[in-house]
PALUMTI-18495 format. One record per residue (C-alpha): residue number from 1; x, y, z. Coordinates in Angstrom, 1 decimal, decimal comma, always signed. Layout:
PALUMTI-18495
+-----+--------+--------+--------+
! num !     c1 !     c2 !     c3 !
+-----+--------+--------+--------+
! NUM !      X !      Y !      Z !
...
+-----+--------+--------+--------+
END
This chain:
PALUMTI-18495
+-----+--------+--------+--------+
! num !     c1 !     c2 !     c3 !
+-----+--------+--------+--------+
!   1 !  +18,8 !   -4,9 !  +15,5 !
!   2 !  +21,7 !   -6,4 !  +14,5 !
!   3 !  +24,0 !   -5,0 !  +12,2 !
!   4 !  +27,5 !   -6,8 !  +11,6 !
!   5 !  +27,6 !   -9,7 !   +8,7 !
!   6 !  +29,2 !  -12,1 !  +11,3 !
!   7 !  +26,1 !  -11,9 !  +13,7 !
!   8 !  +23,5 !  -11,9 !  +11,1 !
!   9 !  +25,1 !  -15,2 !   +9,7 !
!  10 !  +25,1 !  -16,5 !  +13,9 !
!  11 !  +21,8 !  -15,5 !  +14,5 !
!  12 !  +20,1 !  -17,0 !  +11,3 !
!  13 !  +22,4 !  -20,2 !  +11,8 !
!  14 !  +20,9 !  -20,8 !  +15,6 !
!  15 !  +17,6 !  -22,3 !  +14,7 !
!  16 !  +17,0 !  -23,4 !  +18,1 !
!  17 !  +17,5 !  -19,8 !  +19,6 !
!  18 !  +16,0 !  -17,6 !  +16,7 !
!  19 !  +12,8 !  -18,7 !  +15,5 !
!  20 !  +10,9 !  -17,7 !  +12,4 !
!  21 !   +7,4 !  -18,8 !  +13,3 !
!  22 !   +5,6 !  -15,3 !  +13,5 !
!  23 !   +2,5 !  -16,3 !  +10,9 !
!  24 !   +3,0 !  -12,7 !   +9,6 !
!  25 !   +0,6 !  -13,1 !   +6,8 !
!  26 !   -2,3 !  -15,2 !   +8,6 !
!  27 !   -2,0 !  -12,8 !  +11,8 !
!  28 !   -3,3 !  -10,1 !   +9,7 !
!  29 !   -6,7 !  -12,6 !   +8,7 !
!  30 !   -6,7 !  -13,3 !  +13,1 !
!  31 !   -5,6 !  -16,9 !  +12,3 !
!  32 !   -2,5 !  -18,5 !  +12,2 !
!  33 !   -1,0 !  -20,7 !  +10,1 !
!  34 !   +2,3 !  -20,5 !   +8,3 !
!  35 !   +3,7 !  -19,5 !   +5,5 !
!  36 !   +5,9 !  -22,6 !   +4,1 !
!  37 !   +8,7 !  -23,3 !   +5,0 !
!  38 !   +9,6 !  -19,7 !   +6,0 !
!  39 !   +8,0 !  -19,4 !   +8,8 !
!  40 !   +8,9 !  -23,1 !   +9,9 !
!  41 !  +11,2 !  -24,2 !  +12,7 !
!  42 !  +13,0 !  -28,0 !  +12,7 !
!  43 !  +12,1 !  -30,9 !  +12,2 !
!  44 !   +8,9 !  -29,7 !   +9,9 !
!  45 !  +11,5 !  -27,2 !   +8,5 !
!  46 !  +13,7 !  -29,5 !   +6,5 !
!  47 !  +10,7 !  -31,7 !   +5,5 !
!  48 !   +9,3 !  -29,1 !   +3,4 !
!  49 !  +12,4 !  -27,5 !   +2,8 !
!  50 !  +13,7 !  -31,2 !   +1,1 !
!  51 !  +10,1 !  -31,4 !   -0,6 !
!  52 !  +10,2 !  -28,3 !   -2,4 !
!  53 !  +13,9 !  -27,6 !   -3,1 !
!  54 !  +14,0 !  -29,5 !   -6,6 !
!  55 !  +11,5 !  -26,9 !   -8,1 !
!  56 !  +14,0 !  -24,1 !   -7,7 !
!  57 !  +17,1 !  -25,7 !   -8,5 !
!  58 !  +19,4 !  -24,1 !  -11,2 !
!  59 !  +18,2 !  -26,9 !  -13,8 !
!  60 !  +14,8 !  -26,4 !  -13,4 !
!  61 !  +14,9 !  -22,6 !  -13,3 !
!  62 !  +17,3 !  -22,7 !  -16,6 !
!  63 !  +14,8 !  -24,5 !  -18,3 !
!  64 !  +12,4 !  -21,8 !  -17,3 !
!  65 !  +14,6 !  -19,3 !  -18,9 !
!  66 !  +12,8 !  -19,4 !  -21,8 !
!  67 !   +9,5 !  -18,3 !  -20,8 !
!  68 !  +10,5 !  -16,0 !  -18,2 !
!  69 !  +13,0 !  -14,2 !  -21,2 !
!  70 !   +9,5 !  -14,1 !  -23,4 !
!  71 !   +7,8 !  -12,2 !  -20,7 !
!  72 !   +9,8 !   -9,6 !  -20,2 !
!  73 !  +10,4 !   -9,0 !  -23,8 !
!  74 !   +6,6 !   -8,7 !  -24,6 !
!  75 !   +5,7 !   -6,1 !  -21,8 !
!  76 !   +9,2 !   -4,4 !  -22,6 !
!  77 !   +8,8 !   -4,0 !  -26,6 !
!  78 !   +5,1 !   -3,0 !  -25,3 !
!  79 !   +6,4 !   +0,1 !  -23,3 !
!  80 !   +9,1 !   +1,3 !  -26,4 !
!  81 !   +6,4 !   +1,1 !  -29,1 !
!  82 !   +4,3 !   +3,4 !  -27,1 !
!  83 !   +6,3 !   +5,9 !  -25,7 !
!  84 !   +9,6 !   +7,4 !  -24,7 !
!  85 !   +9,0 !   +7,0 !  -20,5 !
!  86 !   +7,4 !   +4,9 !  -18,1 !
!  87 !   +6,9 !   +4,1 !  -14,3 !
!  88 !   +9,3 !   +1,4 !  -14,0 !
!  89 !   +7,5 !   -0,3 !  -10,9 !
!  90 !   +3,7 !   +0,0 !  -12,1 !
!  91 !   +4,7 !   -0,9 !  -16,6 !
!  92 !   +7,2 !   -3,3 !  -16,3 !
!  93 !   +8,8 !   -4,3 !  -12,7 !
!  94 !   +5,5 !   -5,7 !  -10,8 !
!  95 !   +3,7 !   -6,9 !  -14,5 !
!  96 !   +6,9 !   -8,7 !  -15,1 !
!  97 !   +7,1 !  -10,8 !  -11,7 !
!  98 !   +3,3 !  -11,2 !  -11,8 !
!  99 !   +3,6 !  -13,1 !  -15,4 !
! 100 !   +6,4 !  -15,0 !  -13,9 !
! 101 !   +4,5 !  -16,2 !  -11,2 !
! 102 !   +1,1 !  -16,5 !  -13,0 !
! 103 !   +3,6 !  -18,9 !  -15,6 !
! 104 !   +4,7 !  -20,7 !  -12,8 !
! 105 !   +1,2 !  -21,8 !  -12,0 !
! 106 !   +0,2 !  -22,5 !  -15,6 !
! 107 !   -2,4 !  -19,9 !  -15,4 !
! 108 !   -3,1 !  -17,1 !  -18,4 !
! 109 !   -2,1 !  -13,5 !  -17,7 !
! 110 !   -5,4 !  -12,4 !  -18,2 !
! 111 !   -5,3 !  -11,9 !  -14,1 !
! 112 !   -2,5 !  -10,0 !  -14,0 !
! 113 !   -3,9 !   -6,4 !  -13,1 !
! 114 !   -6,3 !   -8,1 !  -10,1 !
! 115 !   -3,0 !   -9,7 !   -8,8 !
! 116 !   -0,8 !   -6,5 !   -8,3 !
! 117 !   -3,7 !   -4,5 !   -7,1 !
! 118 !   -3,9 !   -7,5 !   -4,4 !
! 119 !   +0,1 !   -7,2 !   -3,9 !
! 120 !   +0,2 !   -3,2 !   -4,1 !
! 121 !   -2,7 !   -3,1 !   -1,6 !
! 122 !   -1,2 !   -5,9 !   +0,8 !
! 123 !   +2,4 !   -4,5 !   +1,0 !
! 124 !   +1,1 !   -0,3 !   +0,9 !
! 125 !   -2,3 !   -0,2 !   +1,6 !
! 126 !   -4,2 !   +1,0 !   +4,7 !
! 127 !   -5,2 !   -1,5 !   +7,4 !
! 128 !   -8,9 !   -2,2 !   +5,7 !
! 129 !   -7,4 !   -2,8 !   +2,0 !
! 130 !   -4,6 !   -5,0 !   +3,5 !
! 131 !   -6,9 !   -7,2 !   +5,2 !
! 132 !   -9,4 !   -6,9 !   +2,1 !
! 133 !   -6,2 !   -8,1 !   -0,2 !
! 134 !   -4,8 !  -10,8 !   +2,1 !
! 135 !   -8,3 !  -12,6 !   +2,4 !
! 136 !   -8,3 !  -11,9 !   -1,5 !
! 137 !   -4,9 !  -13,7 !   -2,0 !
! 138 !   -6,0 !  -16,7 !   +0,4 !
! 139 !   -9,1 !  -17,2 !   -1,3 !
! 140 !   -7,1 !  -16,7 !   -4,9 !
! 141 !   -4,9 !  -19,6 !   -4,0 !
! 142 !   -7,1 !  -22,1 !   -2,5 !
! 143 !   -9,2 !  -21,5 !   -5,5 !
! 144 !   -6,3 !  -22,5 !   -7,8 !
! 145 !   -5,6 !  -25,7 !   -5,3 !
! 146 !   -9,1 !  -26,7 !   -5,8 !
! 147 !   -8,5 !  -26,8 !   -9,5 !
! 148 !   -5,7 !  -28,6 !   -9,8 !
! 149 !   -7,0 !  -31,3 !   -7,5 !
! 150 !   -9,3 !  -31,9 !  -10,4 !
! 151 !   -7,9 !  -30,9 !  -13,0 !
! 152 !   -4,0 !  -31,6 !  -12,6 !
! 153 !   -1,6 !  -29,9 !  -15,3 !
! 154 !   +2,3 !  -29,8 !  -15,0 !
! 155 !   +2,6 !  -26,8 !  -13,0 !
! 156 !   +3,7 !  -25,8 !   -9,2 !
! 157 !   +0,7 !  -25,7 !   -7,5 !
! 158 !   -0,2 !  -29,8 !   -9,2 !
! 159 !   +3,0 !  -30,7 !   -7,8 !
! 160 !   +2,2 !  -29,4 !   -4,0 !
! 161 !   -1,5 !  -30,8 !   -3,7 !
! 162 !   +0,0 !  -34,0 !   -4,9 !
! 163 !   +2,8 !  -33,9 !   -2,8 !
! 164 !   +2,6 !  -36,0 !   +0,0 !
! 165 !   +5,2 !  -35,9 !   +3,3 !
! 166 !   +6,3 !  -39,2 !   +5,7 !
! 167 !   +3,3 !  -41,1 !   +4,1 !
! 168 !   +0,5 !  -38,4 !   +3,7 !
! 169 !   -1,0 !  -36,0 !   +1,4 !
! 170 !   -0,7 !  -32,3 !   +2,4 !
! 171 !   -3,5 !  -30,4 !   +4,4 !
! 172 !   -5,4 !  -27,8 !   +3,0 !
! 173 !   -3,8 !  -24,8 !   +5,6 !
! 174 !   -0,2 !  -26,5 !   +4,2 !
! 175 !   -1,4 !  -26,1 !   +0,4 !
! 176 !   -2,0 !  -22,6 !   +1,4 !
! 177 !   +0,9 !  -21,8 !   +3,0 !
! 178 !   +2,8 !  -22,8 !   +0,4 !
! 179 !   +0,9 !  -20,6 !   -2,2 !
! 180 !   +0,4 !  -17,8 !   -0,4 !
! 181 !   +4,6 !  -17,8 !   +0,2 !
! 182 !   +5,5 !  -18,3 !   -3,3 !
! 183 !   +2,7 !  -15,2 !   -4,2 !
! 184 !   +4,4 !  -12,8 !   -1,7 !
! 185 !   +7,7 !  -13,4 !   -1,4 !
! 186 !   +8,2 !  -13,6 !   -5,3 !
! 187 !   +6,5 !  -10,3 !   -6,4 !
! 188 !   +8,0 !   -7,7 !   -4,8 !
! 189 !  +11,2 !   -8,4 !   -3,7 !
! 190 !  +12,4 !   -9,5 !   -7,4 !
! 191 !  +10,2 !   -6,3 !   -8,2 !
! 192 !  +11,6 !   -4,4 !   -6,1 !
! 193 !  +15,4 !   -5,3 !   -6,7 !
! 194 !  +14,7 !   -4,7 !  -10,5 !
! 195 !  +13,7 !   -1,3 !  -10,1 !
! 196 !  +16,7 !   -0,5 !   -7,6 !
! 197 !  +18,9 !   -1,6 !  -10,4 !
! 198 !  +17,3 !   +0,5 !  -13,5 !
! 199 !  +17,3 !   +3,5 !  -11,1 !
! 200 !  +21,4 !   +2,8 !  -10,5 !
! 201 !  +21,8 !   +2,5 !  -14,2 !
! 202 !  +19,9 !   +5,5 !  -14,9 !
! 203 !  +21,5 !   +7,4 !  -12,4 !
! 204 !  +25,3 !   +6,1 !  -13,3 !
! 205 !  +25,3 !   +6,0 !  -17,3 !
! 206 !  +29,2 !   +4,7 !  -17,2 !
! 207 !  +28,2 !   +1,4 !  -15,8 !
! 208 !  +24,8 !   +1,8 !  -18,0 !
! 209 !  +26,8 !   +1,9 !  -21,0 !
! 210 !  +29,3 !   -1,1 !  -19,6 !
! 211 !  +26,7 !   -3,4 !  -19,3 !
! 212 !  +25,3 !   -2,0 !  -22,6 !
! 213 !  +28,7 !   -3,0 !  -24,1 !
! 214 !  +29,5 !   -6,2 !  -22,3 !
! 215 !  +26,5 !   -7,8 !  -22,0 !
! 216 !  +28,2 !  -10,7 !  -20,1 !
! 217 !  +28,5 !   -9,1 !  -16,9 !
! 218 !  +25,4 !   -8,5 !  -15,8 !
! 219 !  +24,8 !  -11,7 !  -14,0 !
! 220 !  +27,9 !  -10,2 !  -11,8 !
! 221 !  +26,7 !   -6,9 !  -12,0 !
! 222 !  +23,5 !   -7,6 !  -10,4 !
! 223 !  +25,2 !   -9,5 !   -7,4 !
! 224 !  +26,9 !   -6,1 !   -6,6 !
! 225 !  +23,5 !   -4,7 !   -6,6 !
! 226 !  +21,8 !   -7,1 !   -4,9 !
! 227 !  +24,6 !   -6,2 !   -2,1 !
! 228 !  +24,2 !   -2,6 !   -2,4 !
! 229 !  +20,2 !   -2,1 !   -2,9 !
! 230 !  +19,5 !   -5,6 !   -0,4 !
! 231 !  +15,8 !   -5,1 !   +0,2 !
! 232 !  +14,3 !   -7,8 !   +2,8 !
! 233 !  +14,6 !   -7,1 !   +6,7 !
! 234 !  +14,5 !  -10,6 !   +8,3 !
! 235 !  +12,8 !  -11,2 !  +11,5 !
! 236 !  +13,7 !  -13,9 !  +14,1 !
! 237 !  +11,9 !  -14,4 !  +17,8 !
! 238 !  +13,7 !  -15,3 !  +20,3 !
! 239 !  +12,9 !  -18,6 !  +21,9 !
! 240 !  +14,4 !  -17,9 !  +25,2 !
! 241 !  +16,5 !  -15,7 !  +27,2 !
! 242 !  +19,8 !  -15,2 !  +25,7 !
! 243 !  +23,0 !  -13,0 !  +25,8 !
! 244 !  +24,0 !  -12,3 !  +22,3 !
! 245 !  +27,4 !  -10,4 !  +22,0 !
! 246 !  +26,8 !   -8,4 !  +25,2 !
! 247 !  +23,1 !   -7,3 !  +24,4 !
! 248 !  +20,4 !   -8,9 !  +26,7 !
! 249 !  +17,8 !  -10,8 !  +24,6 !
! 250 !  +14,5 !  -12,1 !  +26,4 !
! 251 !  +12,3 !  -14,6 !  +25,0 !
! 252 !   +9,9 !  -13,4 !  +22,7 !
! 253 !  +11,8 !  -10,6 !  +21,5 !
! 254 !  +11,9 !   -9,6 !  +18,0 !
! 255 !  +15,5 !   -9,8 !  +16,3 !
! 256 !  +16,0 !   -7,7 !  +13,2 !
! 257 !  +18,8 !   -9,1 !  +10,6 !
! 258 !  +18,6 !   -6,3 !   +7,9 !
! 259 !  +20,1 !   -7,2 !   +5,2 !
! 260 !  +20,8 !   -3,7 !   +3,9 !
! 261 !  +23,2 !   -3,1 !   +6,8 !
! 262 !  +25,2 !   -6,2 !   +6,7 !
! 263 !  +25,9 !   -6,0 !   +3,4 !
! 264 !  +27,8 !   -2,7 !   +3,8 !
! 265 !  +29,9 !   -4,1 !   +6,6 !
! 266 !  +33,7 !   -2,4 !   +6,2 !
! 267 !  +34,9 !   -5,8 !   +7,6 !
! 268 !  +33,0 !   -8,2 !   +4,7 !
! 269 !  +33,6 !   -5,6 !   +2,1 !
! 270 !  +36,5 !   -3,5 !   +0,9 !
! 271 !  +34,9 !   +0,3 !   +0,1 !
! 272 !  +31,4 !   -1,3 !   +1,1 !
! 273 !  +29,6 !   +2,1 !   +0,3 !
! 274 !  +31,0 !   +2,4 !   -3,4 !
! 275 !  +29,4 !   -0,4 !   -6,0 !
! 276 !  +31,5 !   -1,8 !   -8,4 !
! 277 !  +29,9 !   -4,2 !  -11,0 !
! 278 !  +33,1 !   -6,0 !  -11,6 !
! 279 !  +33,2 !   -6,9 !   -7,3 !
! 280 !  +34,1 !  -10,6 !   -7,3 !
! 281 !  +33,8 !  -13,1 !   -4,3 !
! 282 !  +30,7 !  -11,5 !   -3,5 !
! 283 !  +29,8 !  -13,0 !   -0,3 !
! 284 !  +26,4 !  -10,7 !   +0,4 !
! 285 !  +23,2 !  -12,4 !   +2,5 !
! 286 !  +20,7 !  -10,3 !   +0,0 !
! 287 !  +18,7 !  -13,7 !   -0,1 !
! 288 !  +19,8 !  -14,6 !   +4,1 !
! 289 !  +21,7 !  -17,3 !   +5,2 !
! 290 !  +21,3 !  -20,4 !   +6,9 !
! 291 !  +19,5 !  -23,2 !   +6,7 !
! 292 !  +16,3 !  -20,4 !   +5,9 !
! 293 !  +18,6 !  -19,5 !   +2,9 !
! 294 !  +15,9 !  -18,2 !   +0,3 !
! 295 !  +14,3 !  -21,3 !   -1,8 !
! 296 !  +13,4 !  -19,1 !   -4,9 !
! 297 !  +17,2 !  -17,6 !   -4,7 !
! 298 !  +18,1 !  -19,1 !   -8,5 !
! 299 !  +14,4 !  -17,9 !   -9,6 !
! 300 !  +15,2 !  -14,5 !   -8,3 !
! 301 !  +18,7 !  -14,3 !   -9,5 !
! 302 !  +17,6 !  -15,2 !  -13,3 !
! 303 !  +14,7 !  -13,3 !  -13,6 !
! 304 !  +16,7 !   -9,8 !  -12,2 !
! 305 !  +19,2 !  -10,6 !  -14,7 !
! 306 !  +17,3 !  -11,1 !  -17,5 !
! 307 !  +15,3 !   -8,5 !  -16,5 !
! 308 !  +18,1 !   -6,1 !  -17,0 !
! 309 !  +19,3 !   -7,7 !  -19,9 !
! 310 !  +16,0 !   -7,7 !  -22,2 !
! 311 !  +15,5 !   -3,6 !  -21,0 !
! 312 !  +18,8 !   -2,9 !  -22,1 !
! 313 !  +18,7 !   -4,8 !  -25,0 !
! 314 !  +15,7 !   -2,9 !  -26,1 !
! 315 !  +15,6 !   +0,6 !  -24,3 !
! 316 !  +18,7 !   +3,4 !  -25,6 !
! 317 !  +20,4 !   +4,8 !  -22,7 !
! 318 !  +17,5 !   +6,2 !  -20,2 !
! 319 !  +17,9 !   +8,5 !  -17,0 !
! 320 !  +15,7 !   +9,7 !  -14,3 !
! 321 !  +12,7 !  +11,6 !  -15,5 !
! 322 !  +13,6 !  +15,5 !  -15,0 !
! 323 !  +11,3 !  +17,1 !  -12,4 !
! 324 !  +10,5 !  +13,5 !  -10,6 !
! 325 !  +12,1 !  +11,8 !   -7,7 !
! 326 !  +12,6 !   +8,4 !   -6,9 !
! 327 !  +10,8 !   +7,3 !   -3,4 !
! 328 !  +12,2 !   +4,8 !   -1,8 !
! 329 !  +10,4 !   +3,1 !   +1,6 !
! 330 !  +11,4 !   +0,7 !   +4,0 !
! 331 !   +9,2 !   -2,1 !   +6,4 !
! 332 !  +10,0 !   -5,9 !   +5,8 !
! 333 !  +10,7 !   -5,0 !   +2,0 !
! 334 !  +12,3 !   -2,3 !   +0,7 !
! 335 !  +11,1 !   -0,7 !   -2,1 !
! 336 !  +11,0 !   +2,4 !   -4,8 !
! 337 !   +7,9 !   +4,1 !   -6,2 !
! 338 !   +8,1 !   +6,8 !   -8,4 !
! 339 !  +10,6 !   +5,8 !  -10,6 !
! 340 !  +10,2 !   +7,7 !  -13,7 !
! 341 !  +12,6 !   +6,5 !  -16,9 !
! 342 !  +12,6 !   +8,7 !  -19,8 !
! 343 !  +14,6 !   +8,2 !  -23,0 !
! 344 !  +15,5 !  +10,8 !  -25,7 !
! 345 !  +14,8 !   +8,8 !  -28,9 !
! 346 !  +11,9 !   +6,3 !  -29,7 !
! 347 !  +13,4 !   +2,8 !  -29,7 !
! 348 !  +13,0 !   +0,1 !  -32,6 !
! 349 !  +12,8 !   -2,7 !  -31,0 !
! 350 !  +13,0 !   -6,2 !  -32,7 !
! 351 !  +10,1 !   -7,3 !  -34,4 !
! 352 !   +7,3 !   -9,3 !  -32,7 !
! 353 !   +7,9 !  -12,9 !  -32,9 !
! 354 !   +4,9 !  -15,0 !  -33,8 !
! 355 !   +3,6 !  -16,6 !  -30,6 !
! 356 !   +5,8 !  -13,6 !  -28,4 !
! 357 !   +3,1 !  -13,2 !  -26,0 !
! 358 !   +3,7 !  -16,6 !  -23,3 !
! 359 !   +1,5 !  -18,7 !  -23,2 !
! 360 !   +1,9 !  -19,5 !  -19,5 !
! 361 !   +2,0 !  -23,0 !  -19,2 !
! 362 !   +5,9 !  -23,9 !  -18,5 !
! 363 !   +5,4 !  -27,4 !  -18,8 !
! 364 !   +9,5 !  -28,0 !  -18,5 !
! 365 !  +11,1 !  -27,8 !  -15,4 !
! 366 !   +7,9 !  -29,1 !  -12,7 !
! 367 !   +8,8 !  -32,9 !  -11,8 !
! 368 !   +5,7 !  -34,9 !  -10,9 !
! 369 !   +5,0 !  -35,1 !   -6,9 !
! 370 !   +5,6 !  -38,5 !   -6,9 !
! 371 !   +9,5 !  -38,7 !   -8,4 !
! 372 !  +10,5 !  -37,9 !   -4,9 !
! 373 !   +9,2 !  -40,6 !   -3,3 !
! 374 !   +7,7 !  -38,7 !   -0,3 !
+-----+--------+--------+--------+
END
């Protein structure tokens, strides 16, 4: 376990010594292939890394914005014409990130509920339902690959099976890797993150009521509490035998950066244990570090933000739920359940814009496969 900012940042640099290839996911289904370009070492790293980096640049997420804004609204004015409380994980945090992703691929919502039973099940299930989901997820994504080799739309997963790396088209086990990484890695953790936030608010209605005033700062606001409520533990293997600051390290080891820890490191942070949502020159590894630097960081980023914009645009000042607790659990995401918001007025939210509901096809912001010349 290591726990200081400086040796997290040492250990994710050190590709050579600290490898990610652990095929987490495909373990589970007694194979092993990986997920991409997570769990990829160099050379075949940076390929894929280089391939897929222009769909999650800032341009192409801000043109996103749009739809992603549209989503959250719809499942958020849903929730205050109904009622005056809600599960913030189960109504709006996992929905929300689902629709995201669903958009991403150009598909309808109308899967939504199969795809967070899959993800709940996967991430807190028993052994039998996590193998049942994961073979469910595999066989989800190469479905939708199969598709768009026929039927090719602007959309993620048409840009990956008509990708093609030093002179050829992608395999199959590649395709999937890529999928099944975008499906897991983008649910939760943004899920997740959301929830810790909301709970924060409700808990703290001074900085509720700040970013209620001063809607401007919540793009800062949620780097602070990305730092304080950091919810991915990243694992490395050790490639060799190695002395690391004193600690003997053999190969094959498991190395734990979690980034929860370093980020409340007295020496990269002044007060680390108090959050301030005015904290500038934020310099928190809540998305890693390193050449594994998280590719869906700018995604993430926007879709917390606007998350926490579009709630509080529309929800009156909310607090915990009296007689419910919070549970919060830990494993290679952290994550709360149990989060119970209750307001004390109906809201009026604004009224439904024709065409509200997305219609999941962000045609802006995919480039074709071929405008990279790979």
């Amino acid at each position: 376990m290591i726990t200081r900012a400086r040796d997290q940042r040492k250990v994710l640099e050190d590709l050579d010594t600290f490898s990610s290839h652990r095929s987490i996911f495909s373990s589970a289904l007694g194979e092993n292939w990986p997920m991409i370009p997570l769990e990829l070492d160099p050379p075949a790293h940076g390929i894929f890394r280089a391939l897929l980096n222009p769909l999650f640049s800032s341009g192409r997420v801000m043109a996103l914005e749009r739809t992603v804004r549209r989503q959250a609204r719809a499942l958020i004015n849903r929730i205050a014409r109904m009622r005056t409380s809600c599960d913030v994980m189960k109504d709006f945090a996992i929905p929300f990130t689902v629709d995201v992703f669903l958009g991403f691929l150009g598909l309808s919502n109308s899967r939504t509920e199969i795809l967070i039973r899959w993800v709940s099940d996967l991430l807190h299930g028993n052994g039998v339902k996590r193998t049942e989901a994961a073979q469910s997820i595999v066989k989800f994504i190469d479905e939708v690959a199969a598709m768009r080799r026929k039927q090719p739309a602007a959309d993620f997963m048409t840009f990956v099976v008509q990708a093609q790396i030093e002179g050829r088209s992608l395999t199959k086990a590649e395709v999937r890797g890529i999928g099944v990484l975008f499906l897991v890695a983008g649910l939760d953790t943004v899920a997740a993150a959301i929830s810790f936030d909301l709970a924060y608010l409700a808990r703290n209605p001074r900085d509720q009521n700040l970013l209620r005033r001063e809607p401007n700062r919540i793009a800062l606001a949620v780097e602070e509490l990305l730092r304080a409520y950091s919810t991915v533990q990243i694992i490395r293997v050790a490639t060799k035998d190695v002395d690391f600051e004193g600690v003997p390290i053999r190969k094959g080891d498991y190395v734990s950066c979690a980034t929860m820890i370093a980020n409340r490191d007295p020496v990269e942070f002044k007060c680390p244990d108090t959050i301030d949502l005015t904290r500038q020159d934020n310099r928190h590894i809540a998305f890693g570090y390193g050449p594994h630097l998280c590719l869906g960081a700018n995604l993430a980023r926007r879709e917390i933000a606007i998350g926490i914009h579009e709630w509080l645009a529309r929800i009156p000042t909310f607090r915990i739920k009296e007689g419910t607790a919070p549970i919060t659990h830990g494993g290679h995401v952290f994550g709360v359940e149990n989060l119970i918001l209750t307001w004390s007025r109906p809201t009026r939210p604004e009224p439904v814009e024709r065409n509200e509901e997305p219609s999941h096809s962000p045609t802006v912001g995919i480039p074709s496969a071929s405008s990279h010349g790979m």
